[in-house]
C-alpha positions in Angstrom: 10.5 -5.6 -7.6 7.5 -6.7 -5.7 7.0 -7.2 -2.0 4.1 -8.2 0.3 3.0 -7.3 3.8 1.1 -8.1 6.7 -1.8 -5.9 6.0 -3.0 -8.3 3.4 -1.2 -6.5 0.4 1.4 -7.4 -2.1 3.0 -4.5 -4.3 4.9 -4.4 -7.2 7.4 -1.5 -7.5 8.6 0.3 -11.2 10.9 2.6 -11.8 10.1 5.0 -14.8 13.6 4.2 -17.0 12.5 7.1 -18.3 12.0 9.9 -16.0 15.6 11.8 -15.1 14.4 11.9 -11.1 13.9 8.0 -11.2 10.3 8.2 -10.5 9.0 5.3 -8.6 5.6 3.5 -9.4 3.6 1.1 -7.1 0.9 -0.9 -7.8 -1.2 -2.5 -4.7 -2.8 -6.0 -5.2 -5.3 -6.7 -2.0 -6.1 -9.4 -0.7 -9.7 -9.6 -0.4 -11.5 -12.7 1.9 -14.6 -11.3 3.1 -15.1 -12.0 6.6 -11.5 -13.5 7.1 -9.2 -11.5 10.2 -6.2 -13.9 9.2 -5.4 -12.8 5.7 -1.7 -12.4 5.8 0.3 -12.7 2.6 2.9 -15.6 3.6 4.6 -16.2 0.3 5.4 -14.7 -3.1 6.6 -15.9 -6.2 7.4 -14.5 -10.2 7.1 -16.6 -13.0 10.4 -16.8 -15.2 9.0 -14.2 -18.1 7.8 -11.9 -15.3 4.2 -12.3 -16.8 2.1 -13.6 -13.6 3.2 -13.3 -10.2 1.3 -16.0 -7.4 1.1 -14.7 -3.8 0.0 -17.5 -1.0 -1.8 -15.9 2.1 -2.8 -17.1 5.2 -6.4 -17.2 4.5 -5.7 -20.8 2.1 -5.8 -19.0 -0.9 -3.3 -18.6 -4.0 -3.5 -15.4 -5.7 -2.3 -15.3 -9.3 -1.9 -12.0 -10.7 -1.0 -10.6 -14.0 2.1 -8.3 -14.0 0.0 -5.3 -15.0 -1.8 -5.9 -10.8 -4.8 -7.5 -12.4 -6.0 -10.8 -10.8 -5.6 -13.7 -13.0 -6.9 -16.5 -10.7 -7.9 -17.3 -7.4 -7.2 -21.0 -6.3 -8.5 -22.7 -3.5 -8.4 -26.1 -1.6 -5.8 -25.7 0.6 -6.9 -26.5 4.1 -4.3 -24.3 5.6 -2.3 -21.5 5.3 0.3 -21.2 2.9 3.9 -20.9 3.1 5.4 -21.7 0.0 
């Protein structure tokens, strides 16, 4: 599962399959804009494999990220925020 926030952060949530207590795992991917107050993450998105996951923020930016948190790729252009 993976949900963002207003503080600029996305997570993605795991539960250990596993563990007999269903353990719960989250991993945080920031948003990071130097300088930028408005920084929001607007929209989020999985591709159909559930390898990359893109989050749009406020800031312009699209955020593509692998599904292990890593960054994948940072695209820019927009001249506005983005929404979906």
């Amino acid at each position: 599962m993976i949900n963002s926030s207003k503080d600029a952060t996305a997570r993605i949530w795991t539960i250990d399959p596993n563990s007999t207590d269903n353990e719960v795992f989250s991993k945080t991917l920031a948003h990071l804009s130097e300088g930028q107050e408005e920084r929001d993450i607007t929209s989020i998105d999985g591709s159909p494999d559930g390898s990359l996951l893109a989050t749009g923020s406020y800031d312009g930016f699209l955020r593509v990220w692998k599904s292990s948190g890593e960054p994948h790729a940072t695209l820019s252009g927009h001249r506005g925020p983005i929404f979906s």
